[in-house]
N, C-alpha and C positions, 0 to 999 in steps of 0.2 A: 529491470527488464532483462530478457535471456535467463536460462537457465543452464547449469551447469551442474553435474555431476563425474563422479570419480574414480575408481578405486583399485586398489593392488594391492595383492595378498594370493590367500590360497584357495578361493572361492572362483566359481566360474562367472566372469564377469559381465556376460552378454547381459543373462536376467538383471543383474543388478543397474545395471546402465537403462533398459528400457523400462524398467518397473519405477527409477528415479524419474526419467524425461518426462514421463506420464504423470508424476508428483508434482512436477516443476511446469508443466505445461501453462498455466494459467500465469507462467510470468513473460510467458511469449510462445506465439505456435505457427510465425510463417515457413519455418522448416524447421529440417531435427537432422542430427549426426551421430552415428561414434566410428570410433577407432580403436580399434584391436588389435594389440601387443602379442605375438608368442611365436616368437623367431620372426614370422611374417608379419608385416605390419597392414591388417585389412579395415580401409578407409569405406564408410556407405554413409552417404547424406541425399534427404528428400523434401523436394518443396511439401510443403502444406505440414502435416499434424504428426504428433508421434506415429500413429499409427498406420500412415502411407509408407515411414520409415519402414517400421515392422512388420507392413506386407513387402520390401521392400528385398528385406534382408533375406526372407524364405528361402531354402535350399542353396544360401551362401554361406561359407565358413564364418562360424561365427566361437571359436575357439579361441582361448586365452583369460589369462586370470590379472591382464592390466590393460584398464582402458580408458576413455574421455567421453563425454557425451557430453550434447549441446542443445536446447531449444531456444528457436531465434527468435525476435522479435526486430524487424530490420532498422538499420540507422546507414550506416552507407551499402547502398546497393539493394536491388528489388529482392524480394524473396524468388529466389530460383535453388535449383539442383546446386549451381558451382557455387553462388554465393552464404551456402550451406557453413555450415562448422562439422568439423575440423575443418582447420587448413592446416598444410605440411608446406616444408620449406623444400627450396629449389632442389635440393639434393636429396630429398627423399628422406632423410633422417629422422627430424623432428616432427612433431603434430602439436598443434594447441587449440584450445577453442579457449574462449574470452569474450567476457562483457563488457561495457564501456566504451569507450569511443578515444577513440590515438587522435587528436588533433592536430597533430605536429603530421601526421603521417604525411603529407602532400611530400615534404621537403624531404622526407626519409625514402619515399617511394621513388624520386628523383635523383636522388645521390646512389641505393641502390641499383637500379637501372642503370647509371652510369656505370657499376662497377660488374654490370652484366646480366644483373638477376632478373628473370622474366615472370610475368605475372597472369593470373587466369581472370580473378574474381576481381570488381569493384571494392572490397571490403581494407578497411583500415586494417581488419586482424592479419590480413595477408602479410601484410608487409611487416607487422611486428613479427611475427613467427620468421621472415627473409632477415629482416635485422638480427636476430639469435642466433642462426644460421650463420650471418656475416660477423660477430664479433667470436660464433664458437671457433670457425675455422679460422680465421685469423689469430687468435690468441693460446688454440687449441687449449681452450679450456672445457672444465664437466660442467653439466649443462647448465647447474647452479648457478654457478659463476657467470656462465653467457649470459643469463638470466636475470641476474644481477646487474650486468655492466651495460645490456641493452636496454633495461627500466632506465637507468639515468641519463640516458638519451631521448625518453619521451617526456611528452607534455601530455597528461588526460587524465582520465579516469581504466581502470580497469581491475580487473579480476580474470586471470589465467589459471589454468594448467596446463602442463606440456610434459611429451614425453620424447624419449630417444632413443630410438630404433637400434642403437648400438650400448646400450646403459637402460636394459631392460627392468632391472630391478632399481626402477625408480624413479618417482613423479616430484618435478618443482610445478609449484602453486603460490599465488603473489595476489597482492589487492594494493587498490588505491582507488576510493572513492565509491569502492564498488565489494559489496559482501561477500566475505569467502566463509567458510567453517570447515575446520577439517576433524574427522570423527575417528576416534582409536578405538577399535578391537580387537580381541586377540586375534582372531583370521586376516588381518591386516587393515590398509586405513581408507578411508573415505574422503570426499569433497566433496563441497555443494555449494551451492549461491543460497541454501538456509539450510536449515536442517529436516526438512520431511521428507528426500531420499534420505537419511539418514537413519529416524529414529528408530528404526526397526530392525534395523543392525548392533545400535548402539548408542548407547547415552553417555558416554563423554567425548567431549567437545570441544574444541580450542578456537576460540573467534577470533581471525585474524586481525592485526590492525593495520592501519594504512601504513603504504611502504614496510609491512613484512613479508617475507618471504619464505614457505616451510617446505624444506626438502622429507619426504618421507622413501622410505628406504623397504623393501620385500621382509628384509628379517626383523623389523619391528620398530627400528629405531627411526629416531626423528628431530631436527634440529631448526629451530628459528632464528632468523637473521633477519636485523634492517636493509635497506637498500643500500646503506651506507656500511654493511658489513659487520653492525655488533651483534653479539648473542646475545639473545632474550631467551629468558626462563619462559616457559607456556606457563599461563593459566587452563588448567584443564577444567571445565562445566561439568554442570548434570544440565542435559537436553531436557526442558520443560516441554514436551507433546506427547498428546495423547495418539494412538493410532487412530481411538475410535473418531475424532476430530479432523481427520484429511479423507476422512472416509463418504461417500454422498449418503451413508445407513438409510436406505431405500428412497430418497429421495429423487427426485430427476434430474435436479439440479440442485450443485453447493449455493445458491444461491436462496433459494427457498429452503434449503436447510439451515442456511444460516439466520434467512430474517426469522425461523421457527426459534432459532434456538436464542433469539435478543430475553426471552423473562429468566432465562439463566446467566447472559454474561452478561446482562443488565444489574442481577444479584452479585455476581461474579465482583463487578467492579466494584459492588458496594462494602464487601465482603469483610467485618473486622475494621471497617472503617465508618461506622455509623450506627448509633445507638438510638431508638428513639422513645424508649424507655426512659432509657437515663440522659437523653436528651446531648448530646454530641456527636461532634462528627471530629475524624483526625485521619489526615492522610500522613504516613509515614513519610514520606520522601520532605513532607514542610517542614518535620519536624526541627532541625536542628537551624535553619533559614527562618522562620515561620516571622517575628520579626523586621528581617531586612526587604521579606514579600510584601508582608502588611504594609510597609510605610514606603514602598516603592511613589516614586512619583507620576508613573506611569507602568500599565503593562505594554508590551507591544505583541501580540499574535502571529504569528508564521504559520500557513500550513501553505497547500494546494490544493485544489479538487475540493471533495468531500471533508478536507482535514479543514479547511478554508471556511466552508459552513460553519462546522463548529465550533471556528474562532469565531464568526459573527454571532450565534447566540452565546456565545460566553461573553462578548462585551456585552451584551444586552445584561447578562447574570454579575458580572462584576462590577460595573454600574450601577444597577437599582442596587444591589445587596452587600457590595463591599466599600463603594463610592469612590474607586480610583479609575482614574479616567482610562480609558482603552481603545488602543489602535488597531487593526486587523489590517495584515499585508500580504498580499501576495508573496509569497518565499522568492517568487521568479521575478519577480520587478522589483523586489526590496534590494535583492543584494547585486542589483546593477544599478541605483540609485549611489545619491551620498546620502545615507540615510541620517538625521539627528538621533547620535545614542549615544546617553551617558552612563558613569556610575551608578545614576540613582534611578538607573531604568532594569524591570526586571522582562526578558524576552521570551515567551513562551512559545516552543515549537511544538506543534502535532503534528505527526505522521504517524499511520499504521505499521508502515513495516519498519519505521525507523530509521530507512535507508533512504528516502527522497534527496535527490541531488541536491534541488535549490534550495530544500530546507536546512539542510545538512550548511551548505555553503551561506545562504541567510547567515544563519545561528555562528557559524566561524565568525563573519563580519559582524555581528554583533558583540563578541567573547572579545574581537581585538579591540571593542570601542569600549569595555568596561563593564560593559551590560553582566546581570544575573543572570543565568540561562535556566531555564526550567524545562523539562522534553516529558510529553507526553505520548507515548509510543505503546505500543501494543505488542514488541517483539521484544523478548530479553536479551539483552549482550546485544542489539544493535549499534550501530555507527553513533545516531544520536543520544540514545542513552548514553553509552561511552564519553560522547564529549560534552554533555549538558553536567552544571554540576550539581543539581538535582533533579526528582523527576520523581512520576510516577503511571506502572504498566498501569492499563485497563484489561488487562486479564481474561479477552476475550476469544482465546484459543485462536488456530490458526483463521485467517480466511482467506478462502479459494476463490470463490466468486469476483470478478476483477470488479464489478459494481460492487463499494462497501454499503454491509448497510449495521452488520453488528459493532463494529468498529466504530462508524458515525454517532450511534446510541451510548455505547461505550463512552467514544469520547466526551459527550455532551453531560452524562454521567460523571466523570470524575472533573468535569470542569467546574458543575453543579456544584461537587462538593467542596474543591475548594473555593467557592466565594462565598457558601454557606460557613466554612472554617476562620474566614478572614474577616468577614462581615460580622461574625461574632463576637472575636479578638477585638474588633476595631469600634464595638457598639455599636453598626450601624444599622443593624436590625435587633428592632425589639425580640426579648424573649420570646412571647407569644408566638410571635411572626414565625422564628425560626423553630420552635418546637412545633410548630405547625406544618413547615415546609418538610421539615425532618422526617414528619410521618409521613407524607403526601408521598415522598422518595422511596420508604421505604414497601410504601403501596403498589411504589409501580409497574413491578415486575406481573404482580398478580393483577394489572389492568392490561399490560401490555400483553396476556395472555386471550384476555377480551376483545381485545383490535382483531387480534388472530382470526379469532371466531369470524368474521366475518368474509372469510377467504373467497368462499363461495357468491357471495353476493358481488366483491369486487374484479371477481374474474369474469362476472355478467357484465361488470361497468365497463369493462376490458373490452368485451366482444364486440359494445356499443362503440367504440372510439377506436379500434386498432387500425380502421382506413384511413383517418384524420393524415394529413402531412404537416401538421403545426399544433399546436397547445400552448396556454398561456398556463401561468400559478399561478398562484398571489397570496400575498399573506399579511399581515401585519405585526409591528412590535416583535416578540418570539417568536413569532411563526411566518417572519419575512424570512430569514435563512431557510425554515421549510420549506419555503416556496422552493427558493433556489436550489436547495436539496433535490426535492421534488424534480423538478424541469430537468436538472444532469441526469438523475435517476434515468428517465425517461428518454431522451435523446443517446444516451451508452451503450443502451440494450434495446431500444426496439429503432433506433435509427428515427424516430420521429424529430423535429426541429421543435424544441419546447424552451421554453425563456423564464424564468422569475421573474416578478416585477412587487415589490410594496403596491398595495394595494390601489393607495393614492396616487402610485405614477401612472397609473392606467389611463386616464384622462392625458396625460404628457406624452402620448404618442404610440404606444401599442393599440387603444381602442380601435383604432385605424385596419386592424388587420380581423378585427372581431365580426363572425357572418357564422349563418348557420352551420359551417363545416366546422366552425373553432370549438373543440373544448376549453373549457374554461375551469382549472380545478383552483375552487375557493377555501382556503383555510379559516372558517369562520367560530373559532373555538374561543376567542379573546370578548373577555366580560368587558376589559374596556374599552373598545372600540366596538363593539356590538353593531349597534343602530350605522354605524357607517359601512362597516363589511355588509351589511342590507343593503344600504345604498348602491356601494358599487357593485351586487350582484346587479340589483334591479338595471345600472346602467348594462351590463353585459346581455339580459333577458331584453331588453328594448332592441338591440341588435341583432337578435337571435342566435346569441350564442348559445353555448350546451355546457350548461354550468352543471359540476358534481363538486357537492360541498364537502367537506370536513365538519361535522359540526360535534358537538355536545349531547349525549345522551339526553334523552326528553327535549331538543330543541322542538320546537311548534311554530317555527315562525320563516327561519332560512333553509329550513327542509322542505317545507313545503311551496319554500322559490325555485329551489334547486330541481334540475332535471331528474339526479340522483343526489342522495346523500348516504354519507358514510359515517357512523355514529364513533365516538369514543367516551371512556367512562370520565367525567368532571373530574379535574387537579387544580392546583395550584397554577397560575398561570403561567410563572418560572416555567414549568411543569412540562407543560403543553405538546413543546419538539419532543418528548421521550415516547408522548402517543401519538403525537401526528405526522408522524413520519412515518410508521410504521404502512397503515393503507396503503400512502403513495409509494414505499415500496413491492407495496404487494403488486397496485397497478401498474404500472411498469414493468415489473417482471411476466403477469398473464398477456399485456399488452406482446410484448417482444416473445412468449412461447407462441400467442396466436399469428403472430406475424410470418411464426415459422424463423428467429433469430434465434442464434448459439447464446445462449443468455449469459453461460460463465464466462464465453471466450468470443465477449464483442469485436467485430472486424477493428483493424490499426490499434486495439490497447490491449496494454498489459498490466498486470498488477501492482506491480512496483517500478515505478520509474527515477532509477539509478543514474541516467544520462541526462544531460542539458537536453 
């Protein structure tokens, strides 16, 4: 959450600050800042979106080649003008803007104020920036070092940069908990909370790690330091992004660019790791583990959100096809638990950006209980790739759209493959079975091209249900997580109140709320359960609900129950969430454009969430 960018060198830094914030928007937009260095130090921050900023700034100096910028995404304090970023210290000196959350701040804001310092904003970052202030002039040290000595007085998460109005040629920048990147070129350097204000300046990269600390300097040079003061050698990267990829290339929204672009990073994830010719699958990252996964005693799953879903159809896939038992946990209630982990358990974490707090913090308390760690991430050189000690990306280019939905396919895609890899190893799917599933995988891109085809019909199902204030899903077996897919989908971006439920819990107490306003969206794609997904539509049509089905190419039986239906092409029933998810992205997304909702930039979220 927030976004940050950076940079100082020999370039004029306004464009580059507001062409970043605009890149970065989609990780938070209740306001925007920068601050601009060059003799004078000129501060401008605005509630709402980059763009109020940038009419904002018109006909103000906006001069200088070292600056900060900021997009908020609020955690203490409302989004207004003063609770903006930057914040500058009492003395005018300093500025920082910063992600994360100071949770010590109460007792630091209190001791501060004792020793004099007075405050504007509600915000924790205030007071961090008053605390560098207060150790620089006391110690009268350069900024670094303030820098330095005031992090080990906090307790949190964050990610800064800070400048100094007296030490113009040169920015400190710090992480903990929270992604930094700093980008080197020859015109000088850059910062970001990821790299897509970056890549168009430059593709090498240095990812910081928690409690590092990089001073970068005007004339080129640049040094990394622990919090604890030792030097670190940088790894420098090559930036993996495409430009054409943060781009909307005629679309309206990242969003519906991105569910366009799922029978590419659908292939993407599959890519060199599946053969169905010669009949294997191998994901690189098991390779040298492959083993100690296989004969785990248990997995256990981690995500949040959408990354959560796709743990529940992976136990469904590691189950029937690998036969090791699986648990699915909340990241956010796991690692406030005492959880049972041992050595002979392997913990798999997904997240998309790789950076989610509680997963990130999950997966720690797991590492210290002996567990395996396995991270399945979509971002390179993130947090949790970094600390998992294998893993493997889904290779699904950036995404913008704060609703996932390439990423959710993605995921469910290389979780596919490893139970297909282990389930092999282990015997417990036949030949047959598995050079069958193999193909079926390797078809799906060129189905999921077919779901597409029906955009038009589903934005008619859209127009029929966007008054509704409730929706139910429902799914079975594989296609109970779609459900629940589905219903987030839905409630993210068009603000409707939608719920999942297994199909059979329908009867357990939601039937209760079923009348002619309810849609009712049925996932009825499952051979094995057939004749009952009939059932409980019939129960929803005796109600008069407004059932629109999901069903199977040539269905003749629950299409013609359904008020509408939405065809997909027969898979495997493994299979199924790789097609049936796609629609209910689709309606959700026409649902919340007819509703007249920001679809990439749903009110209160943001795309990565970095904080508790």
């Amino acid at each position: 959450m927030c976004g940050i960018v950076a940079y100082i060198g020999s370039k004029d830094v306004y464009p580059i600050l507001i062409k970043g914030l605009k890149r970065l928007e989609y990780r938070g937009y209740d306001s925007a800042g920068i601050a601009l260095l060059n003799g004078d130090l000129n501060v401008y921050k605005k509630k709402g979106k980059v763009q109020e900023l940038e009419n904002f700034v018109v006909g103000k100096s906006t001069r200088g080649n070292t600056g900060i910028g900021h997009t908020r995404w609020a955690t203490h304090g409302k989004p207004d003008d003063t609770n903006a970023h930057p914040h500058t210290s009492g003395n005018g000196r300093l500025t920082l803007v910063h992600n994360g959350i100071i949770e010590n701040y109460a007792s630091l804001k209190k001791a501060l104020i004792k020793d004099g310092h007075t405050f504007h904003s509600e915000t924790d970052t205030e007071v961090l920036v008053h605390l560098i202030e207060a150790v620089q002039d006391r110690y009268n040290l350069p900024l670094e070092e303030a820098v330095r000595e005031a992090l080990t007085q906090v307790v949190g998460a964050y990610a800064i940069v800070v400048m100094d109005k007296n030490d113009p040629d040169k920015l400190v920048a710090a992480r903990k908990a929270s992604p930094l990147v700093l980008g080197i070129a020859e015109d000088g350097f850059y910062v970001a909370s990821d790299g897509t204000p970056i890549v168009e300046h430059t593709k090498k990269v240095v990812y910081l790690d928690d409690e590092q600390i990089a001073t970068v300097l005007r004339n080129g040079s640049y040094e990394i330091r622990s919090i604890d003061n030792e030097l670190h050698t940088p790894y420098v990267q090559e930036l993996n992004i495409e430009i054409s990829k943060i781009e909307k290339g005629g679309y309206d929204y990242f969003m519906l660019k991105e569910i366009h672009e799922q029978p590419e990073t659908i292939h993407d994830a599959m890519r060199g790791r599946i053969n169905a010719g010669e009949k294997w699958v191998k994901l690189g990252g098991m390779d040298d583990y492959l083993e100690r996964i296989a004969n785990a005693r248990r997995f256990v799953i981690l995500g949040c959100g959408t990354s959560w879903h796709a743990g529940l159809v992976a136990e469904y896939l590691f189950e029937d096809l690998a036969r090791i038992p699986v648990e699915v946990e909340y990241a956010s209630e796991f690692r406030y638990r005492n959880p049972v982990i041992t050595e002979e358990d392997v913990v798999i974490g997904i997240s998309q950006s790789g950076e989610t707090a509680d997963t990130y913090a999950a997966l720690e308390l797991a590492r210290d209980n002996g567990a395996f760690l396995y991270g399945i991430v979509n971002v390179v050189g993130s947090s949790i790739a970094r600390l998992t000690h294998a893993g493997s990306y889904i290779h699904a280019g950036p995404e913008i759209g704060v609703a996932s939905t390439k990423a959710f396919t993605g995921q469910v895609t290389l979780l596919t493959l490893m139970a297909l890899q282990i389930g092999r190893l282990k015997g417990t799917i036949s030949d047959e079975y598995f050079a069958e599933l193999v193909s079926e995988l390797e078809a799906i891109p060129a189905k999921v091209q077919r779901v597409l085809e029906n955009n038009e019909k589903i934005a008619y199902i859209a127009s029929e249900i966007k008054s509704a204030n409730n929706a139910l899903y429902l799914g079975r077996g594989y296609n109970f997580p779609v459900a629940l897919e589905g219903a987030l989908k839905l409630k993210e971006i068009s603000y409707i109140h939608a719920e999942g439920y297994p199909a059979a819990e329908m009867k357990h107490g939601p039937i209760a709320l079923i009348d002619e306003n309810m849609p009712v969206v049925v996932i009825a794609t499952n051979k094995s359960a057939y004749e009952k997904i009939a059932s409980n539509i019939q129960e929803v049509k005796a109600r008069k609900g407004i059932v629109i089905a999901v069903v199977t190419e040539g269905d003749s039986v629950i299409s013609k129950m359904a008020d509408y239906s939405i065809e997909i092409p027969d898979t495997a029933e493994p299979l199924t969430p790789l097609l049936s998810s796609i629609p209910l992205q689709l309606l959700s997304y026409h649902t919340a454009v007819l509703r007249g909702c920001n679809v990439d930039q749903p009110r209160n979220l943001a795309k990565s969430v970095t904080v508790e």
